[in-house]
TORLUM-194016 format. One record per residue (C-alpha): residue number from 1; x, y, z; residue in three letters. Coordinates in Angstrom, 3 decimals. Each point is the difference from the previous one (the first is absolute). Last residue first. Example, Ala and Ser with C-alpha at 12.3 -4.5 7.8 and 13.67 -1.06 7.14 Angstrom:
2
+-----+----------+----------+----------+-----+
!   i !       px !       py !       pz !  aa !
+-----+----------+----------+----------+-----+
!   2 !   13.670 !   -1.060 !    7.140 ! ser !
!   1 !   -1.370 !   -3.440 !    0.660 ! ala !
+-----+----------+----------+----------+-----+
END
This chain:
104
+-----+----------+----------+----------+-----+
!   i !       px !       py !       pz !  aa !
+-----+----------+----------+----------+-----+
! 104 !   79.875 !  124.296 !  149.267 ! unk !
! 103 !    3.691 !   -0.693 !   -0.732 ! unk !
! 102 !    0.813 !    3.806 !   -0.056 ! unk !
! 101 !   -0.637 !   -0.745 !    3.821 ! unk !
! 100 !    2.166 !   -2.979 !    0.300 ! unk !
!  99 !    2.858 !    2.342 !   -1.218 ! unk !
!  98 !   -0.605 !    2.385 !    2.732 ! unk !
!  97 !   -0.002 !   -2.899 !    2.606 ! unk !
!  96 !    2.813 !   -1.272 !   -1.329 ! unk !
!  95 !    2.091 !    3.318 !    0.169 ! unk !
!  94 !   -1.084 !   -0.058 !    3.402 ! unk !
!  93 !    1.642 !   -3.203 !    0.643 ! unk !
!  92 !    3.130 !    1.033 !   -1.518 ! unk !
!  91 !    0.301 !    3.033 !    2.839 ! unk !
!  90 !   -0.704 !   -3.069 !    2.372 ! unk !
!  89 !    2.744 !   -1.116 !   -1.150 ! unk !
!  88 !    2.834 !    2.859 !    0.141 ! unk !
!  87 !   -1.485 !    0.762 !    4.096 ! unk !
!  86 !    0.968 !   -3.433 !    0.523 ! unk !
!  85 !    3.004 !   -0.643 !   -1.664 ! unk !
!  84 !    0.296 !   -0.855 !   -3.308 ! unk !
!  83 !    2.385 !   -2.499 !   -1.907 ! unk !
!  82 !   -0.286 !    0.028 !   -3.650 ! unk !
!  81 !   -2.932 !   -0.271 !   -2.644 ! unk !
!  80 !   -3.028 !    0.540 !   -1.020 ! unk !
!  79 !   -3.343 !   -1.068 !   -1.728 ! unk !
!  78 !   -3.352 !    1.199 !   -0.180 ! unk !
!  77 !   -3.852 !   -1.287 !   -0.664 ! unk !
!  76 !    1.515 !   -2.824 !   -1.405 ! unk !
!  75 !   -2.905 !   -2.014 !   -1.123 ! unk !
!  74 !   -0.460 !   -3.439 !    1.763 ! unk !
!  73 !   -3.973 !   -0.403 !    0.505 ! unk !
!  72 !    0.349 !    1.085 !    3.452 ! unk !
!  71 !    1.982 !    3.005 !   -0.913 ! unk !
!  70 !    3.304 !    0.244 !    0.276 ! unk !
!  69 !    3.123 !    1.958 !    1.057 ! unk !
!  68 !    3.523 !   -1.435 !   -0.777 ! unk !
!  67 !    2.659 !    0.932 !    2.767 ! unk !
!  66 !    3.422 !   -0.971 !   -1.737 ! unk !
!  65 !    3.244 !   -0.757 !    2.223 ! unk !
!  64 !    1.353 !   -0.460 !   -2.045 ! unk !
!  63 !    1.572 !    0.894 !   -2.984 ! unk !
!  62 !   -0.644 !   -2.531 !   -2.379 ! unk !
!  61 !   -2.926 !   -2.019 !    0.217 ! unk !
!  60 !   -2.417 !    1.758 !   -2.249 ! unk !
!  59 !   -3.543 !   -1.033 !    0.309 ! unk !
!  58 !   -1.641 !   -0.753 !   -3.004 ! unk !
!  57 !    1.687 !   -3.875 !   -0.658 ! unk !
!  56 !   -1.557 !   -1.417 !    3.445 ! unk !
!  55 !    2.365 !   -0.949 !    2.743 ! unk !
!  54 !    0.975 !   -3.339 !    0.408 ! unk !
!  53 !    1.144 !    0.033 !    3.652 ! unk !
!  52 !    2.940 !   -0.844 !    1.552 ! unk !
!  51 !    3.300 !    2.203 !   -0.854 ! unk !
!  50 !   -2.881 !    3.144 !   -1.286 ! unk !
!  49 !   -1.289 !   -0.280 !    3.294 ! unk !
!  48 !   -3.790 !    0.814 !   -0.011 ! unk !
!  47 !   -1.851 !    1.726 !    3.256 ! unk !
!  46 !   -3.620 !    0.950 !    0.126 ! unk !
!  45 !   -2.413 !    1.848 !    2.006 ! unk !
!  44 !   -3.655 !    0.333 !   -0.718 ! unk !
!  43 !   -0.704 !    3.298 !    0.155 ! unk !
!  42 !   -2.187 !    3.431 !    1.813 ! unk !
!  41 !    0.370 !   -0.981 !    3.670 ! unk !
!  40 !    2.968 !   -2.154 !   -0.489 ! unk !
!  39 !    2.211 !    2.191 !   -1.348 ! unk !
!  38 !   -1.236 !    2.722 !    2.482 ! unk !
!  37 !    0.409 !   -2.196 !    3.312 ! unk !
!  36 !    3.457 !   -0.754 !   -2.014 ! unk !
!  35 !    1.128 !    3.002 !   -0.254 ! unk !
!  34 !   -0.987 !    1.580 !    3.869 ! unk !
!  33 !    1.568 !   -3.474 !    1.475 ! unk !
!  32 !    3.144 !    0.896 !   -1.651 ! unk !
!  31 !    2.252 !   -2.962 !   -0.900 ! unk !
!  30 !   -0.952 !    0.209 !   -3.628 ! unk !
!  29 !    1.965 !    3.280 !   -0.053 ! unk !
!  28 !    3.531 !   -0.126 !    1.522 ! unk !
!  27 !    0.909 !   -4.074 !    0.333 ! unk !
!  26 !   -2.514 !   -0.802 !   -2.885 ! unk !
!  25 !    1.514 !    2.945 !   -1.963 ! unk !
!  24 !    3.531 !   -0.817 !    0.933 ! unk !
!  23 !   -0.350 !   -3.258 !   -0.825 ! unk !
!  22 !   -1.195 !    0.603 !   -3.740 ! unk !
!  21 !    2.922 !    2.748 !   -0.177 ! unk !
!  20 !    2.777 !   -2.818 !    1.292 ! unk !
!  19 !   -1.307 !   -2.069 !   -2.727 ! unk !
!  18 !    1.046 !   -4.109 !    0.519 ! unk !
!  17 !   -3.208 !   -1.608 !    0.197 ! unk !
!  16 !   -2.050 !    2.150 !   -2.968 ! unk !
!  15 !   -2.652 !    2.290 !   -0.223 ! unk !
!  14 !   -3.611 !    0.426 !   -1.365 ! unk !
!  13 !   -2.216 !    1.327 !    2.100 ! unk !
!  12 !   -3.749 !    0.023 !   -1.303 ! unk !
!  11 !   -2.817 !    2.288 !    2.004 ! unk !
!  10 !   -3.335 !   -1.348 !   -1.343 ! unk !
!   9 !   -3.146 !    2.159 !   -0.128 ! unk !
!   8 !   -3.212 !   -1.001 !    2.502 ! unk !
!   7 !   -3.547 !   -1.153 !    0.003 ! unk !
!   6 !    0.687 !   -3.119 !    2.313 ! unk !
!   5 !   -1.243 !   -2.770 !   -2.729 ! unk !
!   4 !    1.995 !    1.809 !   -2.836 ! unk !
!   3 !    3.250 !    0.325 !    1.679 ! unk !
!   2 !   -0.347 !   -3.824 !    1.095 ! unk !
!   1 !   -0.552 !   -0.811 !   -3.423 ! unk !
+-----+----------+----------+----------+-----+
END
């Protein structure tokens, strides 16, 4: 709803509490003010633990972490998976923006 209201996609993060890959892309990537300035610019940020949440059926949980991208109305514009550092994910989010594109 919230994605909806504010005109933007949704960035889901799927990951789990004991993954030494999901902490090392929080600890390496999420912690970079440049990533999240551009996360939050263009999405609606989410985090899921597979150990806590009930994740929906249509996102995969193993092999996380998993970086699910969506549009407002919840179709996976692109998924992916793995630890990235910085320079890695923001490669990623071009490929989003190209696939939003063939979207339109």
């Amino acid at each position: 709803q919230r994605a909806k209201k504010e005109h933007k996609d949704v960035y889901l993060f799927v990951g789990a509490d004991e993954c030494r890959f999901c902490d090392r892309f929080k600890n390496l990537t999420l912690s970079k003010k440049e990533v999240i300035d551009k996360l939050k610019k263009e999405y609606i940020l989410l985090y899921l633990s597979r150990d806590q949440h009930k994740i929906p059926k249509h996102f995969a949980i193993k092999g996380v972490p998993r970086h699910y991208f969506l549009t407002s109305k919840g179709i996976i514009i692109h998924d992916d998976r793995g630890s990235r550092e910085p320079a890695g994910f923001f490669d990623i989010l071009d490929e989003v923006e190209l696939k939003k594109d063939d979207l339109k």
